[in-house]
C-alpha positions as a printed NumPy array, in Angstrom:
array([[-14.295,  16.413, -29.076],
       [-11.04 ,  18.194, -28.633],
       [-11.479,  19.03 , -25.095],
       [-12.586,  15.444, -24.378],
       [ -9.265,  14.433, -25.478],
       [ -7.155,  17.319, -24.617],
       [ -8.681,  15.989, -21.01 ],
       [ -7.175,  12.493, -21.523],
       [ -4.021,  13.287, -22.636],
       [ -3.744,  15.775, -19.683],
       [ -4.883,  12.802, -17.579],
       [ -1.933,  10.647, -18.46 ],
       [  0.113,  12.581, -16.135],
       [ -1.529,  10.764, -13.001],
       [  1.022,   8.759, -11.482],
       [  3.517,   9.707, -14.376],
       [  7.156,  11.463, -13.267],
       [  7.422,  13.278, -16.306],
       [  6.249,  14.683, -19.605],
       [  7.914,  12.449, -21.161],
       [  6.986,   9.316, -19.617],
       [  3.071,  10.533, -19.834],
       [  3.331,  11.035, -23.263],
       [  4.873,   6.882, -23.432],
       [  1.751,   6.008, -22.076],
       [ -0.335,   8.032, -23.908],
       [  0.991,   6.79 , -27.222],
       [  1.847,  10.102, -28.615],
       [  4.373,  12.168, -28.904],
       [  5.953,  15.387, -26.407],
       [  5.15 ,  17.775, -28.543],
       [  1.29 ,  16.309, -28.498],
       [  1.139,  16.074, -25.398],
       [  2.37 ,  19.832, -24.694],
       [  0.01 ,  21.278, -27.029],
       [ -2.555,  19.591, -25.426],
       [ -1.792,  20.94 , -22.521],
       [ -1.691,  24.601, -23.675],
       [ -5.169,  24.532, -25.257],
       [ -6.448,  23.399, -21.988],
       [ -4.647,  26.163, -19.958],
       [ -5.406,  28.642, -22.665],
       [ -8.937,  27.778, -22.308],
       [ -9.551,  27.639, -18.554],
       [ -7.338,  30.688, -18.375],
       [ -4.847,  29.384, -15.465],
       [ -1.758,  28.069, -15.377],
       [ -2.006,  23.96 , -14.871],
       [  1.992,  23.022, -15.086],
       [  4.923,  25.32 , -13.447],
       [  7.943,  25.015, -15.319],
       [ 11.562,  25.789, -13.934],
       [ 15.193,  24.891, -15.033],
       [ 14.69 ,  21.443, -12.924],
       [ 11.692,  20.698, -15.351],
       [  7.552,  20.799, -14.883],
       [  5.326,  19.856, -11.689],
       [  1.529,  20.395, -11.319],
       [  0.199,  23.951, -10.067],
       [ -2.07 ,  23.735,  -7.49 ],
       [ -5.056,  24.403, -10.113],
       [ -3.11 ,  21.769, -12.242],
       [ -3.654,  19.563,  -9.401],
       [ -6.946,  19.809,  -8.718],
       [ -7.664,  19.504, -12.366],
       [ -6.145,  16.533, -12.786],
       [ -8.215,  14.686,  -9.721],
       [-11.22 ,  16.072, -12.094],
       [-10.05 ,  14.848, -14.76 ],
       [ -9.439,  11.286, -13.959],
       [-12.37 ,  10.697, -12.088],
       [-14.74 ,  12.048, -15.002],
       [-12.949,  10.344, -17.452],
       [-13.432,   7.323, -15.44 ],
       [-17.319,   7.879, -15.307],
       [-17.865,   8.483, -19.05 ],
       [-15.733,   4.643, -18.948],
       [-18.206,   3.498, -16.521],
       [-21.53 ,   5.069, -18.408],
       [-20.427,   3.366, -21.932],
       [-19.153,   0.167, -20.243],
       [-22.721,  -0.202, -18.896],
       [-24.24 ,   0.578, -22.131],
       [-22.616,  -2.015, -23.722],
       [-23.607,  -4.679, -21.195],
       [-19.681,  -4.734, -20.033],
       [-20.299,  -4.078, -16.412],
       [-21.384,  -7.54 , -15.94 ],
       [-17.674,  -8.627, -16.21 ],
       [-14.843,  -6.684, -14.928],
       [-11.897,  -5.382, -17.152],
       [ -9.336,  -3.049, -18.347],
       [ -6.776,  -1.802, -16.163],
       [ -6.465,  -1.086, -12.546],
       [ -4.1  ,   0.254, -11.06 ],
       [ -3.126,  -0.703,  -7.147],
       [ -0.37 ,   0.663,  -4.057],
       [  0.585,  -1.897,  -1.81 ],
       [  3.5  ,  -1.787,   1.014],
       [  6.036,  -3.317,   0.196],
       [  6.117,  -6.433,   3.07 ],
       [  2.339,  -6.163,   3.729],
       [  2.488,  -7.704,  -0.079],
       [  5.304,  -9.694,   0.472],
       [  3.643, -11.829,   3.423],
       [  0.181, -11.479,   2.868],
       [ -0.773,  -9.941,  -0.949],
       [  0.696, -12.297,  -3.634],
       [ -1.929, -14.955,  -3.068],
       [ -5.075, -12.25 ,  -2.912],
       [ -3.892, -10.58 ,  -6.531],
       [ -3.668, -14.311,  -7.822],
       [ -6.747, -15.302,  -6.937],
       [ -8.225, -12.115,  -7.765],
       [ -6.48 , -12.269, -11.886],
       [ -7.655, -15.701, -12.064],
       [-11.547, -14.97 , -10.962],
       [-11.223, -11.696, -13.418],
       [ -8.948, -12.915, -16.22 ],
       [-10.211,  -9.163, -18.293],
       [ -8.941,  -6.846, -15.437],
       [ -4.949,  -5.779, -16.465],
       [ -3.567,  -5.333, -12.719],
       [ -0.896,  -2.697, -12.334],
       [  0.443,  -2.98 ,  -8.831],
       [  2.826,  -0.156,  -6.904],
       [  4.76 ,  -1.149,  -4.023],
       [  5.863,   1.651,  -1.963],
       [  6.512,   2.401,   1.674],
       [  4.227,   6.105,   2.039],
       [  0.351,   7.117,   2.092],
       [ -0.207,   7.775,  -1.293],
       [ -2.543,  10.637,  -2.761],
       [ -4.719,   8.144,  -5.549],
       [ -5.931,  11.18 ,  -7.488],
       [ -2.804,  12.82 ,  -7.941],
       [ -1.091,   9.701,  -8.793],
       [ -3.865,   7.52 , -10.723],
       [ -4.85 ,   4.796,  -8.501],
       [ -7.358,   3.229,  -7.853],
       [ -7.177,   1.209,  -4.903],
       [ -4.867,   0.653,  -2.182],
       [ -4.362,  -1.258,   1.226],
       [ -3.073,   1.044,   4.046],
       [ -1.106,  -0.104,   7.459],
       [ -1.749,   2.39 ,  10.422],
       [ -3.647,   5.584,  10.724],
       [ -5.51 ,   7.407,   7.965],
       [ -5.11 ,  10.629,   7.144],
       [ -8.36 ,  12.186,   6.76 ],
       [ -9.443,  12.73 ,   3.188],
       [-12.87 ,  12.119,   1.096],
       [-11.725,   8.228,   0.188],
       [-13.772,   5.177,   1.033],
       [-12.569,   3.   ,   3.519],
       [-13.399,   0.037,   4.403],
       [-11.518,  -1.832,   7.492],
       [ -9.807,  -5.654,   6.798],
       [ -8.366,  -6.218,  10.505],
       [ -5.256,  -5.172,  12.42 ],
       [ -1.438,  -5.808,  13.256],
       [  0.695,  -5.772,  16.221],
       [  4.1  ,  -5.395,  16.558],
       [  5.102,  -9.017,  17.999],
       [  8.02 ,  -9.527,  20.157],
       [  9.262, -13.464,  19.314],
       [ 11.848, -15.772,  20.182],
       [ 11.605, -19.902,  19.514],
       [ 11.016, -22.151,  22.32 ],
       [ 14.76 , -23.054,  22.386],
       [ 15.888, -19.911,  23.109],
       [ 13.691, -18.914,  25.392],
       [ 14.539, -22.569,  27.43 ],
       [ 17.834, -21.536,  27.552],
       [ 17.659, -17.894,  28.333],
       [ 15.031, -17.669,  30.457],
       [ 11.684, -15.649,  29.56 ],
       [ 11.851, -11.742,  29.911],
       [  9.254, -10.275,  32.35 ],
       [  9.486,  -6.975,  31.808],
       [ 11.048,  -4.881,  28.696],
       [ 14.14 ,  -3.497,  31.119],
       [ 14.758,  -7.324,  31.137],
       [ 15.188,  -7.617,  27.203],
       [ 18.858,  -5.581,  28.051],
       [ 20.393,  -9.09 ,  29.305],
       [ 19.178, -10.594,  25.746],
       [ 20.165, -11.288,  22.696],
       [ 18.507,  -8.972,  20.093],
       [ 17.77 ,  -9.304,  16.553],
       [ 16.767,  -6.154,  14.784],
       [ 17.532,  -4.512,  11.437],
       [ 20.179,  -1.723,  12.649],
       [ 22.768,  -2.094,  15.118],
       [ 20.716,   0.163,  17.396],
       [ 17.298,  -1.173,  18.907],
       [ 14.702,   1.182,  19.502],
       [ 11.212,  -0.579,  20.47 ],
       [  8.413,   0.887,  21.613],
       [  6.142,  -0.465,  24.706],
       [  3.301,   0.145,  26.375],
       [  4.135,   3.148,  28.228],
       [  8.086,   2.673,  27.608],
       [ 10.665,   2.598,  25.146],
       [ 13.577,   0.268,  24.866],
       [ 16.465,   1.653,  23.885],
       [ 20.021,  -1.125,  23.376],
       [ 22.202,  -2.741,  21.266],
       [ 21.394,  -5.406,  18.576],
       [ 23.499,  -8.521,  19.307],
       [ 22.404,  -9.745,  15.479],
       [ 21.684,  -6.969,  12.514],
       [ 19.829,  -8.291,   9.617],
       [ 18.985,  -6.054,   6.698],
       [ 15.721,  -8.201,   5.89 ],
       [ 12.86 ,  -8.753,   7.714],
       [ 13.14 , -12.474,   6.641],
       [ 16.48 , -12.88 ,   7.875],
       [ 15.864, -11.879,  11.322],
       [ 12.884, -14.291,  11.462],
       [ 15.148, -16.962,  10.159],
       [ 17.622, -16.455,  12.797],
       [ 14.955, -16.136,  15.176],
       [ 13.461, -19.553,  14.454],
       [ 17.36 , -21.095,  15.008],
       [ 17.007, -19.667,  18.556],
       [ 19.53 , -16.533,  17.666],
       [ 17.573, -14.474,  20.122],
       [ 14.335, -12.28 ,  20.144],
       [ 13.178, -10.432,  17.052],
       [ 10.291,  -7.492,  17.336],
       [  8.228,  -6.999,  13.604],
       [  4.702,  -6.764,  12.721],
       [  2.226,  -9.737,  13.45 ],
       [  1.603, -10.723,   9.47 ],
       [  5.414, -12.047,   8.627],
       [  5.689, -14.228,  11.797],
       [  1.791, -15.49 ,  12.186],
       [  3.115, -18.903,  10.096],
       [  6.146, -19.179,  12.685],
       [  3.642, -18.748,  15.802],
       [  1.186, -20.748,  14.724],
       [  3.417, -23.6  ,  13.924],
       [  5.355, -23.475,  17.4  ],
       [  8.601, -22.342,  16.066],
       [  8.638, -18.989,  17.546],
       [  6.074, -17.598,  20.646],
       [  5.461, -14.625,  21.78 ],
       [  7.559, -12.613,  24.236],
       [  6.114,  -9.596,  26.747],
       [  2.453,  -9.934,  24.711],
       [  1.073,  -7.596,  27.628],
       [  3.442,  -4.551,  26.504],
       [  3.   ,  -4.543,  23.024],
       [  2.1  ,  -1.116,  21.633],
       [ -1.846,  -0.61 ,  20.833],
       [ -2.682,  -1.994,  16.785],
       [ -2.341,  -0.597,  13.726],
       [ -5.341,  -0.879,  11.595],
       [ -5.738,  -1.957,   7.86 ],
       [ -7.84 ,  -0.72 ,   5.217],
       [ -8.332,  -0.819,   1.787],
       [ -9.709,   2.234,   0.427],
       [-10.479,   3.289,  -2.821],
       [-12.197,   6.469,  -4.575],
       [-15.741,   7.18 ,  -5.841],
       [-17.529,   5.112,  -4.037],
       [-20.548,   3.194,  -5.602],
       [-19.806,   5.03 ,  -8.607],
       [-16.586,   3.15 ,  -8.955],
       [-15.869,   1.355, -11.929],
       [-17.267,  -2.459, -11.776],
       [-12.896,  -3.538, -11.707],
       [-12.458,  -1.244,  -8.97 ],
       [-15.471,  -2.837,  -6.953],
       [-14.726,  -5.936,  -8.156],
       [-10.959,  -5.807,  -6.625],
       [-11.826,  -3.959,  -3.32 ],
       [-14.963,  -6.921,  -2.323],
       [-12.57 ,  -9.137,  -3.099],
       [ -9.456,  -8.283,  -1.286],
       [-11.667,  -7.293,   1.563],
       [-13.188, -10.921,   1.893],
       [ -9.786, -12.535,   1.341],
       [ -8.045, -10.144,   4.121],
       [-11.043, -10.643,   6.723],
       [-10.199, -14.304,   6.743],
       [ -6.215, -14.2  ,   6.567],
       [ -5.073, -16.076,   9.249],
       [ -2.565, -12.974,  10.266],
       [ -5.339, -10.965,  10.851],
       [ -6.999, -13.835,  13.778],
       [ -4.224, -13.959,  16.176],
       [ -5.314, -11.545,  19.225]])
């Protein structure tokens, strides 16, 4: 019985920056926690935290450990959830990684509807801008933009985004349309630095901004007031385009697409929340209007 929870408190360090902060969410104290710790290193005969003046990190055994860890400790969940009759309806907590404007644009209204369907499920979400490593850090799901790295996760694809080059019909009336991206140099360009540098189809544009915004939102703003041309990713301007306020500019040079997934660990043997979340977000993202604009 002491190994089984020597094992959980050692699992509270997924996801966790510190001792300290694992122990918080362990409910029990540093010293606990630490003691823990050494009976399980004393036992497996290996070191499983390196310690320094700048404070602890996971060994590489320490690492792999933990990944063991949380995904047996989610099983035995999963086994007594089952034979209680719980794994009819999800709950307890789940933790999630999100980007941070793939959520802003296109998330909010999946995690709503997915909270209200599955009031028992406690959703922890992460926004973050990297790939994330779920069984280092505890997670359980997340939805990717771009390549995957290879690893042993499930994936399962929701659609793709392009990076759209826009401008509203007023400014493109006014300013003529650009035929080719050496063109975009006589035009007024919105972008996020004071520096543009878009990739093409075999090219790469390379100017200066005529309008900086430090938000994604601003720029489209501007763009819709006919400011100039704005380059992002297809899912925070689909609204715009498919209203008429901004069209697309030079749609044969776009760069190729950058897939989405969500992917998750463990497979069928995932924890009825985890399934629960990824059928649902993958349903809701298959039909997301960002995701039907070729």
């Amino acid at each position: 019985m002491e190994r089984y929870r020597d094992m959980q408190l050692f699992a509270a360090l997924a996801g966790q920056p510190s001792l300290a902060s694992a122990a918080r969410d362990a409910r029990v104290s540093g010293p606990t926690l630490v003691r823990a710790i050494a009976r399980l290193e004393a036992r497996l005969r290996v070191a499983l935290l390196q310690r320094s003046t700048r404070g602890v990190c996971l060994t590489d055994a320490g690492s792999a450990y933990l990944s063991d860890c949380v995904r047996l400790l989610a099983a035995v969940d999963a086994a007594e959830a089952s034979a209680n009759g719980l794994h009819v309806q999800p709950q307890g907590n789940l933790r999630v990684f999100l980007p941070w404007l793939f959520s802003r644009y296109v998330m909010a209204p999946v995690l709503a509807g997915y909270m209200d369907r599955y009031p028992d499920v406690r959703l922890v979400a992460h926004y973050h801008d990297y790939y994330p490593n779920l069984h280092e850090e505890g997670l359980d799901v997340a939805v990717l933009v771009g390549e995957l790295p290879s690893s042993s996760l499930i994936a399962r694809p929701v659609g793709q985004v392009r990076h759209r080059l826009c401008a509203s019909p007023g400014y493109l009336a006014a300013h003529g349309e650009p035929r080719h991206p050496d063109d975009l140099i006589q035009h007024h360009l919105i972008a996020s630095a004071d520096q543009v540098h878009w990739d093409f189809q075999h090219g790469h544009l390379k100017a200066r901004a005529r309008l900086s915004c430090t938000t994604v939102q601003g720029a489209i703003n501007a763009a819709v007031q006919g400011a100039g041309i704005i380059r992002c990713q297809s899912y925070p301007v689909h609204q715009h385009l498919l209203s008429g306020q901004l069209c697309r500019v030079l749609p044969a040079f776009e760069p190729p697409p950058l897939p989405v997934h969500v992917v998750y660990r463990e497979g069928r043997h995932a924890p009825m929340r985890v399934r629960s979340f990824v059928d649902h977000c993958v349903a809701a993202l298959r039909e997301h209007p960002a995701f039907q604009l070729a």
